[in-house]
Backbone as a printed PyTorch tensor [residue, N CA C, xyz], in Angstrom:
tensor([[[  0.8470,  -1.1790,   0.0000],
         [  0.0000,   0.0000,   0.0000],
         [  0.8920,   1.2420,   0.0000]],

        [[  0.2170,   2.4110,  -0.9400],
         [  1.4440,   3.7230,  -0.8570],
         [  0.6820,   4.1830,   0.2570]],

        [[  1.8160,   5.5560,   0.6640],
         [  1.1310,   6.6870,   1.1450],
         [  0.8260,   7.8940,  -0.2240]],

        [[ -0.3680,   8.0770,  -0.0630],
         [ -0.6740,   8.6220,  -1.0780],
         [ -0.1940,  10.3220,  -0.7410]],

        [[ -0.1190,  10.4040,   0.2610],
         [  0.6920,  11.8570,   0.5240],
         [  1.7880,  12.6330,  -0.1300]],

        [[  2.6860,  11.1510,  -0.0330],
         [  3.9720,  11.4630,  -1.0730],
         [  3.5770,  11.4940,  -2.2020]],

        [[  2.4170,  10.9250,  -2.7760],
         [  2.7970,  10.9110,  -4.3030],
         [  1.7670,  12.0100,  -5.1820]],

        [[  1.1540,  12.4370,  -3.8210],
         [  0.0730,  13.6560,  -4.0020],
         [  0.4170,  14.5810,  -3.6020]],

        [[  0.2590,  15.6650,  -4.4090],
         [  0.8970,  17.1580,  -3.3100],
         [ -0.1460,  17.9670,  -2.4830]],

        [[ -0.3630,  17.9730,  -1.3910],
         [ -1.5190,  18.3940,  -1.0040],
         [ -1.3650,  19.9600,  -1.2110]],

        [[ -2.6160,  20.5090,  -1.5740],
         [ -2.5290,  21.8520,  -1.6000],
         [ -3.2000,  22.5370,  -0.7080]],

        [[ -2.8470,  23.5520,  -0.2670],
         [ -3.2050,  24.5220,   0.9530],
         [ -4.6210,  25.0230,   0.3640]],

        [[ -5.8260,  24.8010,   1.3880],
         [ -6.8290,  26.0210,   0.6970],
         [ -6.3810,  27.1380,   0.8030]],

        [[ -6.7160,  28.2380,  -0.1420],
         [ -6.5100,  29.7710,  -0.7310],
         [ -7.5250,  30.5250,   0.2730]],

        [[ -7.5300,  31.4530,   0.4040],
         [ -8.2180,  32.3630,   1.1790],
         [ -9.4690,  32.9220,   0.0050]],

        [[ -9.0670,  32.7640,  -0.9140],
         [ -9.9990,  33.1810,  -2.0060],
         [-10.8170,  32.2280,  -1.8960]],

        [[-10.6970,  31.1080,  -1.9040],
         [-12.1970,  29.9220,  -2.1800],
         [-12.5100,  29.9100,  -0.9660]],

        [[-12.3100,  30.5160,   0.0240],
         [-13.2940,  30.5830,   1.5470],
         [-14.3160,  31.9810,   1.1870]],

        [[-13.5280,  32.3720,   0.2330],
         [-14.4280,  34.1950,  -0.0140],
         [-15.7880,  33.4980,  -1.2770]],

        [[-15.0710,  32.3550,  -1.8210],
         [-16.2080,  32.1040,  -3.2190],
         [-16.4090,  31.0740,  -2.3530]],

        [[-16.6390,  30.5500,  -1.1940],
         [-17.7190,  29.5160,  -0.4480],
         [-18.8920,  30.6200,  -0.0700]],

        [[-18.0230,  31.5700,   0.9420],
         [-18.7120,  32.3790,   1.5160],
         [-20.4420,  32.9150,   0.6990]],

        [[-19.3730,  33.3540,  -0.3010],
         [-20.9260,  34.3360,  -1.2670],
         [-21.8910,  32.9120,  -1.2280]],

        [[-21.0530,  32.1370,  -2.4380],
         [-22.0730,  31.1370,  -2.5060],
         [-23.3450,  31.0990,  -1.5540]],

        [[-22.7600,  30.3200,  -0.2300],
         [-23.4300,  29.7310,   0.4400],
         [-24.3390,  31.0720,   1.1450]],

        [[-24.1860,  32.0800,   1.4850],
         [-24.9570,  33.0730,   1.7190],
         [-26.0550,  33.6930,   1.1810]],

        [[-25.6090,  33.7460,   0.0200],
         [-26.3670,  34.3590,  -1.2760],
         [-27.6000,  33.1140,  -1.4290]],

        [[-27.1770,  31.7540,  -1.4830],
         [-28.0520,  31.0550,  -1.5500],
         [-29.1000,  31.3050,  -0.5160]],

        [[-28.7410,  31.1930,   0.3690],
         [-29.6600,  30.8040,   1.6250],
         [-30.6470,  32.5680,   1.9180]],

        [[-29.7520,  33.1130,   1.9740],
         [-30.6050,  34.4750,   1.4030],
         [-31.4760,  35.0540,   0.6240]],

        [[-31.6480,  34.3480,  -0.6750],
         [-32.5950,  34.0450,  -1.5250],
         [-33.2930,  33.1940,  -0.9810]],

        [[-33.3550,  32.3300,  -0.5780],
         [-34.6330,  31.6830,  -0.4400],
         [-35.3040,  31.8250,   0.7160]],

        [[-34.8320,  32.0820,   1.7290],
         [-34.9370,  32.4280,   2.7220],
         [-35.2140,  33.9590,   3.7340]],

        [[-34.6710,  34.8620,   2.7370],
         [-34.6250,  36.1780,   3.4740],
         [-33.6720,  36.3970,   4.3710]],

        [[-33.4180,  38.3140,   3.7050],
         [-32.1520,  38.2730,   4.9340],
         [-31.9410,  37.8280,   6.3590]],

        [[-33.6170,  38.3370,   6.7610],
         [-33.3780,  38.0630,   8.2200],
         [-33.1830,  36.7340,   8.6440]],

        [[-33.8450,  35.9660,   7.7590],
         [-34.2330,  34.4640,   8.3890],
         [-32.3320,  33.9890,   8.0620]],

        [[-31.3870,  34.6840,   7.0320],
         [-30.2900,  34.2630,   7.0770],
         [-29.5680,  34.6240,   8.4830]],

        [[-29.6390,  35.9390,   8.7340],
         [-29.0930,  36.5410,   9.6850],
         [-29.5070,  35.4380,  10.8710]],

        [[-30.4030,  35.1220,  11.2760],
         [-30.7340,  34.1330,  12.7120],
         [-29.9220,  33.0680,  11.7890]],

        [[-30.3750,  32.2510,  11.1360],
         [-29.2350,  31.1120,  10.8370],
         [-28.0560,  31.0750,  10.7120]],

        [[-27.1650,  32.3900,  10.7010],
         [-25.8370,  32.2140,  10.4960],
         [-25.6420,  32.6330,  12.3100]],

        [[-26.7160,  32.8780,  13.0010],
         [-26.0430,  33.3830,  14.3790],
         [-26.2430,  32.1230,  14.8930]],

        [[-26.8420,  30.9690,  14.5180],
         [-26.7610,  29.5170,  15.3340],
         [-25.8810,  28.8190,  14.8050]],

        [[-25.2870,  29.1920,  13.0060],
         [-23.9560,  28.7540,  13.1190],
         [-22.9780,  28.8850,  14.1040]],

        [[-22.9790,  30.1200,  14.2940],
         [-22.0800,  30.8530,  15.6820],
         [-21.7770,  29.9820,  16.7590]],

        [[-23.5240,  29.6500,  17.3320],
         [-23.6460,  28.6980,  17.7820],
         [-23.0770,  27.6450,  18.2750]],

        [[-23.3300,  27.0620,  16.9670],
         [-22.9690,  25.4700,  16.8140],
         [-21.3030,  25.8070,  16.6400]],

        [[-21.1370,  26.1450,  16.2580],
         [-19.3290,  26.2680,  15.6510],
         [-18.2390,  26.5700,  17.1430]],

        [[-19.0030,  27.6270,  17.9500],
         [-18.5670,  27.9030,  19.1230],
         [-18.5810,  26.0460,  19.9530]],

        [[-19.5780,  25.8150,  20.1850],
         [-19.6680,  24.4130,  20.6670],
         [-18.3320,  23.4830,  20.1740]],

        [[-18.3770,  23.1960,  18.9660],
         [-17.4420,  22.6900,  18.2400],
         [-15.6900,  23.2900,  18.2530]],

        [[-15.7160,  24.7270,  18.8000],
         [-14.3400,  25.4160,  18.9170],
         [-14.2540,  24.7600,  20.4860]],

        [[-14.9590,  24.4910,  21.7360],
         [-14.7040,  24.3520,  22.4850],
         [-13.7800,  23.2770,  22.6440]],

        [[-14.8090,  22.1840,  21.7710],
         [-13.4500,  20.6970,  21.9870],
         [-12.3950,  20.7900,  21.1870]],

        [[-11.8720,  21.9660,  20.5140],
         [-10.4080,  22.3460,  20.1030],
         [ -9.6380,  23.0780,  20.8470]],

        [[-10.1170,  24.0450,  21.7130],
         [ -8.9450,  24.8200,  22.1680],
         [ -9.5760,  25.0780,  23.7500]],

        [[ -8.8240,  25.3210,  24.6440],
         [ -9.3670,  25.9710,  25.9060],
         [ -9.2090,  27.1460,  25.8860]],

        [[-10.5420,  27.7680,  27.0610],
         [-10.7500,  29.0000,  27.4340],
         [-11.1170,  29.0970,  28.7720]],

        [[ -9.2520,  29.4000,  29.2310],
         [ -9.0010,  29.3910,  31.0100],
         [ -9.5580,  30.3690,  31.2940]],

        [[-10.0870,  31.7500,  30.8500],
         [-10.4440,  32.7670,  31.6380],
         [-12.0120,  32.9780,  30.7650]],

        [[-12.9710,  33.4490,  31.7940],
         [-14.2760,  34.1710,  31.4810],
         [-14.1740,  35.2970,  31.7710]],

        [[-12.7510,  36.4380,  31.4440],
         [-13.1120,  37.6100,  31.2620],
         [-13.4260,  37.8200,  29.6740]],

        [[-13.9160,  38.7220,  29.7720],
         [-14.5050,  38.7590,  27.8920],
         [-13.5130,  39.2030,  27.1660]],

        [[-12.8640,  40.3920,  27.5290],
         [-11.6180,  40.2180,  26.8550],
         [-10.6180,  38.8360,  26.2250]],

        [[-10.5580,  38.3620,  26.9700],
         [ -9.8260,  37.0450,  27.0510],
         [-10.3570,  36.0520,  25.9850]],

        [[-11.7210,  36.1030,  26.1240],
         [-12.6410,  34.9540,  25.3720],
         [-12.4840,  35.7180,  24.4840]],

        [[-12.9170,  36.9670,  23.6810],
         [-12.7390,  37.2710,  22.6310],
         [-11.5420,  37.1780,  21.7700]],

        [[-10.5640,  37.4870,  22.5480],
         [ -8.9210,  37.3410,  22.3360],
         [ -8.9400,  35.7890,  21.7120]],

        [[ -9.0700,  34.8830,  22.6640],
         [ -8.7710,  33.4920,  22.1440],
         [ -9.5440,  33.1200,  21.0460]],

        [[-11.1960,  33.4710,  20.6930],
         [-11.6170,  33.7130,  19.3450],
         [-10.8450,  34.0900,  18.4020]],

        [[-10.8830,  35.1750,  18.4620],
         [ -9.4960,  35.8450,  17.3930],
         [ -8.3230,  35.2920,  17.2100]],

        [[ -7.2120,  34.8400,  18.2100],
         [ -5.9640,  33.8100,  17.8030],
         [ -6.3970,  32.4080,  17.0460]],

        [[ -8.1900,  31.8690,  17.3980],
         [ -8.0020,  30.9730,  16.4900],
         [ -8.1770,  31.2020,  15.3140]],

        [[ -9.0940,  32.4350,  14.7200],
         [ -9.0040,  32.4250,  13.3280],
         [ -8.3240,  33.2520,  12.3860]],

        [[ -7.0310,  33.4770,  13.6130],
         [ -5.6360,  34.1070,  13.0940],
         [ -5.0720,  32.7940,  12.6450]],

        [[ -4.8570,  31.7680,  13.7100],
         [ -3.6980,  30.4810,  13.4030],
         [ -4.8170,  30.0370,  12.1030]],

        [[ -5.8280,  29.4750,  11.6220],
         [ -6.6070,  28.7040,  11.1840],
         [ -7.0190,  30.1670,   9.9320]],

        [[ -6.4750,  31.1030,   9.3270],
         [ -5.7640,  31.2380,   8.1260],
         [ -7.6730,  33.1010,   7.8290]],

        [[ -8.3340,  32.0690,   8.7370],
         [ -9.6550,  32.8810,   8.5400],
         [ -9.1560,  34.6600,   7.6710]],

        [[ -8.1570,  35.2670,   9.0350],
         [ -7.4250,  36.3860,   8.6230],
         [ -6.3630,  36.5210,   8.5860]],

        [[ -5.6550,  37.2360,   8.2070],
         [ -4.3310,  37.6140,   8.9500],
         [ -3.6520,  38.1410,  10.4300]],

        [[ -4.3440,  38.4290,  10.5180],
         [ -3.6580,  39.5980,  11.4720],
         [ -5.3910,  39.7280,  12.4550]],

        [[ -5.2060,  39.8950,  13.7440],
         [ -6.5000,  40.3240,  14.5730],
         [ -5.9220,  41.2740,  15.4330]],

        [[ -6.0010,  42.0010,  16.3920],
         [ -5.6820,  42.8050,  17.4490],
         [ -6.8520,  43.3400,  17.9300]],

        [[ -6.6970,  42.9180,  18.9720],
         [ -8.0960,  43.5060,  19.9410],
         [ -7.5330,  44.4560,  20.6520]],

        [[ -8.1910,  45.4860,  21.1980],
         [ -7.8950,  46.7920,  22.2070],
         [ -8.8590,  46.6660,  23.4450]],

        [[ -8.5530,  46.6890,  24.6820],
         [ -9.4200,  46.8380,  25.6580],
         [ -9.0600,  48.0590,  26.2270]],

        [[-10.6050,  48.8400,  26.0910],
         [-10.5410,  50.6510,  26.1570],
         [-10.8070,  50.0750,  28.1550]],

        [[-11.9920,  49.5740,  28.2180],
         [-12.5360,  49.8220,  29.5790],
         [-13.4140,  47.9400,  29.3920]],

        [[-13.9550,  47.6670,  31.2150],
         [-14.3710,  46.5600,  31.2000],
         [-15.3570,  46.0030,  30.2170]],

        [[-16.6210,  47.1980,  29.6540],
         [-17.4370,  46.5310,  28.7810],
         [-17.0270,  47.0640,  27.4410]],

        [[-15.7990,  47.5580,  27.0540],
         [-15.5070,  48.3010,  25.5690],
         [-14.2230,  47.6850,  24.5630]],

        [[-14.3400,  46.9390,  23.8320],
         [-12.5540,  46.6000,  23.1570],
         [-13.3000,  46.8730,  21.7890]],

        [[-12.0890,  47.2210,  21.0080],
         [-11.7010,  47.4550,  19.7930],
         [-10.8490,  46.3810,  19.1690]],

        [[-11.7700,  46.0110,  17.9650],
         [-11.2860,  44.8650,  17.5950],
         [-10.9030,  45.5760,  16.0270]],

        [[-10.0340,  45.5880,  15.4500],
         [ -8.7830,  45.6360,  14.0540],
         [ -8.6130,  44.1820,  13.5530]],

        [[ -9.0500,  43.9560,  12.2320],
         [ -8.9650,  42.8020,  11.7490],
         [ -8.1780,  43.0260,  10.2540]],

        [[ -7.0290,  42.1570,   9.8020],
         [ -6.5470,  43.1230,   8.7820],
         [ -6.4160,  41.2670,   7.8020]],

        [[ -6.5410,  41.9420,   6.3520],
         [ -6.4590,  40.3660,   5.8570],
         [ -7.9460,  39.7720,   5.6320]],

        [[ -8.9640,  40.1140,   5.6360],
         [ -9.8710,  39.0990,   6.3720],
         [-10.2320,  38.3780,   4.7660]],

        [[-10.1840,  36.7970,   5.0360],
         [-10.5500,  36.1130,   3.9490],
         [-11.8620,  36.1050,   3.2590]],

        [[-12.7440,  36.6140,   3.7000],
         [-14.2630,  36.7660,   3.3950],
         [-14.4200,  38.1280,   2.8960]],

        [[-13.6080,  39.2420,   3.2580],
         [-14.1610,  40.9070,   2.9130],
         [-14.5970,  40.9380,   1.7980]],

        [[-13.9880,  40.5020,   0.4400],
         [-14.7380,  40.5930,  -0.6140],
         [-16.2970,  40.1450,  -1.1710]],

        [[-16.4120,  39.3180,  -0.7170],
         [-18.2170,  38.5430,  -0.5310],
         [-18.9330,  38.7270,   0.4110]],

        [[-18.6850,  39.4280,   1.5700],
         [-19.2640,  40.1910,   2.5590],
         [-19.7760,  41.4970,   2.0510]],

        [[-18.9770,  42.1270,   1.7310],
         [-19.4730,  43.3160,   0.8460],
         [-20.3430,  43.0760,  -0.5150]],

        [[-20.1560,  42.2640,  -0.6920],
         [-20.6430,  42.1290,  -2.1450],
         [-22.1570,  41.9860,  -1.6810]],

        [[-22.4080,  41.3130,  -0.5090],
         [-23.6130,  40.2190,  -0.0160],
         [-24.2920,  41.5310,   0.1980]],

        [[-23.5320,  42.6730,   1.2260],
         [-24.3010,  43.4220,   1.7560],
         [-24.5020,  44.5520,   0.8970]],

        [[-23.6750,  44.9260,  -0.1240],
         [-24.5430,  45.7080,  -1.0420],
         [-25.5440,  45.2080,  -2.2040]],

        [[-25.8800,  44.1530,  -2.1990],
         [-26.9620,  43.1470,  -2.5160],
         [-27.9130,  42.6890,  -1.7980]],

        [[-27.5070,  43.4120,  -0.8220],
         [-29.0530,  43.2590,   0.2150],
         [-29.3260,  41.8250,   0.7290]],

        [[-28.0170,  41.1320,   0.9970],
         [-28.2090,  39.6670,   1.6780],
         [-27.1870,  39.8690,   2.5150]],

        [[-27.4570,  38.7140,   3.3330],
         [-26.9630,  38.5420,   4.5060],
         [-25.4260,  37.6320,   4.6740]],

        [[-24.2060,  38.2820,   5.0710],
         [-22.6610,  37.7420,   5.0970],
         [-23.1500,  36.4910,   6.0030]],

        [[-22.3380,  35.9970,   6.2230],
         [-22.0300,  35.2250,   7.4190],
         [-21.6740,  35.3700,   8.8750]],

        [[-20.7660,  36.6780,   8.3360],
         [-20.2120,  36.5650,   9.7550],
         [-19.7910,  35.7940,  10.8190]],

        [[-19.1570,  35.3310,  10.3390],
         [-18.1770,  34.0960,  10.9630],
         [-17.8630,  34.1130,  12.6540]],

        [[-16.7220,  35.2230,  12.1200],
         [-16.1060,  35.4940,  13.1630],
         [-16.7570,  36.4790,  14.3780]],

        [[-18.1380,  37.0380,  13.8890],
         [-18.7120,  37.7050,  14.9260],
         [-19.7260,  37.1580,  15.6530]],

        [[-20.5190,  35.6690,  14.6530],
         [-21.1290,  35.3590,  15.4640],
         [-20.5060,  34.0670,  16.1410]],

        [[-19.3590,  33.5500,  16.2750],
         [-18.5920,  33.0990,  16.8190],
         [-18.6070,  33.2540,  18.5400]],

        [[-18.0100,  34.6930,  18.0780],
         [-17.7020,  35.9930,  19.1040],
         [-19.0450,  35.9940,  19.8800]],

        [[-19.8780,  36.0780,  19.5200],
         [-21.7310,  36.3720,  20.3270],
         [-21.4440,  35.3450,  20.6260]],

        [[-21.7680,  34.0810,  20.2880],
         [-21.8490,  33.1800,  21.2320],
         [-21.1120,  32.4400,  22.2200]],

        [[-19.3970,  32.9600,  22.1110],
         [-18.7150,  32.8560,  23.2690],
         [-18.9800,  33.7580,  24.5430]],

        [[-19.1730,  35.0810,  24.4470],
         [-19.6790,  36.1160,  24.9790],
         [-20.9240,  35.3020,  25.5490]],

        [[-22.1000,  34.8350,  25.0820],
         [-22.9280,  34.7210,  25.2120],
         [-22.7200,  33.5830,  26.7560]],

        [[-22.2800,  32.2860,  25.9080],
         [-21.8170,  31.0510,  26.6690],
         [-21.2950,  31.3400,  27.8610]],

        [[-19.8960,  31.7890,  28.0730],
         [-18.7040,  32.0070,  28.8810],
         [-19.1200,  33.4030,  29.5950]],

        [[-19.6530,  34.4670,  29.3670],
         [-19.6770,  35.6010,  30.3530],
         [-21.2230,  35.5270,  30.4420]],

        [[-21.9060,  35.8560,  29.7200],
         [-23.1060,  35.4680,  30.0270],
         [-23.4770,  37.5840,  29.1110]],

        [[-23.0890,  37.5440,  28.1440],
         [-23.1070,  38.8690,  27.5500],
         [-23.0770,  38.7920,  26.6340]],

        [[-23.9370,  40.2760,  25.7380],
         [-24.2140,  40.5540,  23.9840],
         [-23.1400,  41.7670,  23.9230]],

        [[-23.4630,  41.6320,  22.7590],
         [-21.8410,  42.7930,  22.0740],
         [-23.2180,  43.6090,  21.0930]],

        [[-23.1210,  45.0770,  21.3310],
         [-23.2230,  46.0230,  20.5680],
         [-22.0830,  45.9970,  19.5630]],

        [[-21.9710,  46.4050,  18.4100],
         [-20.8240,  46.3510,  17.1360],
         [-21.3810,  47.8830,  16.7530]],

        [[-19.9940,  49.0930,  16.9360],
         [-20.4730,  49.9740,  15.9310],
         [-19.1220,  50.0440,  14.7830]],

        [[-19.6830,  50.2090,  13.6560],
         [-18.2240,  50.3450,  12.4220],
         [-17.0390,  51.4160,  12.9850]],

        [[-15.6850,  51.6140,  12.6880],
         [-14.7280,  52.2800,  13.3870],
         [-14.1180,  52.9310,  12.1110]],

        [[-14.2520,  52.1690,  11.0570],
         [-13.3860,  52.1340,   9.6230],
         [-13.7840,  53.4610,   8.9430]],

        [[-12.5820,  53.7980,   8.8850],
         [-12.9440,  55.5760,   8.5080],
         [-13.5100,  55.4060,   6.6150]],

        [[-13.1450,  54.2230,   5.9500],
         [-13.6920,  53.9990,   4.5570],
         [-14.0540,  52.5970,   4.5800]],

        [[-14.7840,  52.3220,   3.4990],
         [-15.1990,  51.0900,   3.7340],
         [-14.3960,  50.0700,   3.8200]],

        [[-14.8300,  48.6160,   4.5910],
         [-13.4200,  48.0240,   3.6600],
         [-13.1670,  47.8290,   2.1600]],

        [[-11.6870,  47.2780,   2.1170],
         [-11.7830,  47.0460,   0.4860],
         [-10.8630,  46.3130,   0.8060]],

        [[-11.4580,  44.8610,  -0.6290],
         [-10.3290,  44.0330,  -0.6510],
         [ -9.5140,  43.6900,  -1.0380]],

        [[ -8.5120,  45.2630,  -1.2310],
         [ -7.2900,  44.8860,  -1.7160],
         [ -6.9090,  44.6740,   0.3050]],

        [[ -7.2800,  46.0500,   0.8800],
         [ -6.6380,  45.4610,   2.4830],
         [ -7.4610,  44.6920,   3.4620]],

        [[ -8.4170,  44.2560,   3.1890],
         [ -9.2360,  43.3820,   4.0710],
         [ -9.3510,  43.8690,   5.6110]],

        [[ -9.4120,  45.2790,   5.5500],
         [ -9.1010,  45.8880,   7.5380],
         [-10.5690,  46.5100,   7.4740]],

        [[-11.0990,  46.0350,   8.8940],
         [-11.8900,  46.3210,   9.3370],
         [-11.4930,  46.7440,  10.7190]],

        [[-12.5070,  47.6290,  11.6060],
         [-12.1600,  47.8730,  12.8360],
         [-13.3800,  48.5450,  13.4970]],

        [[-13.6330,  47.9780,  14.6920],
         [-14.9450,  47.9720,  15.1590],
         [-15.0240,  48.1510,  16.4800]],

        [[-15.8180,  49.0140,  17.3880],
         [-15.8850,  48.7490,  18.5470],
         [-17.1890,  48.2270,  18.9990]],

        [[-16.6540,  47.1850,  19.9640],
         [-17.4160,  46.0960,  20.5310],
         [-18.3200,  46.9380,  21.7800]],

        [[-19.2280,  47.0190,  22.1420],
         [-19.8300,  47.2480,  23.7430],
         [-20.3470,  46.1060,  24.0260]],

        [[-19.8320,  45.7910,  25.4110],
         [-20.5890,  44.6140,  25.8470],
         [-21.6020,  44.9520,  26.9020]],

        [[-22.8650,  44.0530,  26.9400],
         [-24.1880,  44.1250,  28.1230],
         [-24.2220,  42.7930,  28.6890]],

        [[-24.7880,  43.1850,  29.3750],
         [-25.2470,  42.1490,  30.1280],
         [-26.7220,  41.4880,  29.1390]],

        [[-26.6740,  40.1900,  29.3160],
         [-27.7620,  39.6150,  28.8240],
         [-28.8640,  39.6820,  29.7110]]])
């Protein structure tokens, strides 16, 4: 028996075919469905995916900072973006800078088409928040232009409440 490893070259997924999953699968479900009814289904992805991040990585601290932080390093290592940096202004306020992001181009596209992104990484974020502190995140935009994907930077400040 070979290893088919050696005699196959495995290739890295591209950050681009996570951006042409993205539309796809959004755009679909948005059409048939409606934005909103996408918007609740991609926040139980969040959900479910958060569940599923748990049995990959630990999260020693339930300060929210922290939980958000470790969100973000995973879908720094795991290619999602490049680059994340969170800012913590005060206990319920951080600033989150995302630079790179593999989806910006079909996110935009979705939302000036009047459907609903995914949002991956935010509803991720809600439902760790949600789970682990027991808190919702206000999101207001920070980005002095829109994004664009030649730089994929976004930057946002988070408020957190109490649920």
């Amino acid at each position: 028996m070979s290893d088919l490893s050696k005699e196959i070259p495995i290739k890295m997924v591209k950050p681009e075919f996570l951006d042409f999953i993205n539309y796809n699968i959004c755009k679909a479900y948005s059409e048939i469905h409606g934005k909103e009814a996408a918007e609740e289904f991609f926040r139980h992805v969040g959900e479910i995916g958060f569940k599923e991040l748990q049995k990959r990585i630990e999260f020693p601290s339930r300060e929210p900072y922290d939980v958000l932080r470790r969100v973000g390093e995973f879908l720094e290592e795991m290619g999602y973006m490049a680059k994340i940096q969170l800012t913590k202004v005060a206990d319920d306020e951080v600033i989150i800078e995302m630079f790179g992001v593999s989806v910006i181009e079909s996110s935009m596209r979705l939302i000036n088409e009047g459907a609903s992104p995914s949002h991956i990484m935010t509803n991720l974020m809600f439902a760790a928040l949600k789970e682990l502190c027991g808190l919702r995140a206000e999101i207001e935009d920070l980005t002095l232009e829109q994004p664009s994907k030649e730089t994929g930077y976004a930057k946002e400040r988070w408020i957190l409440k109490k649920l």
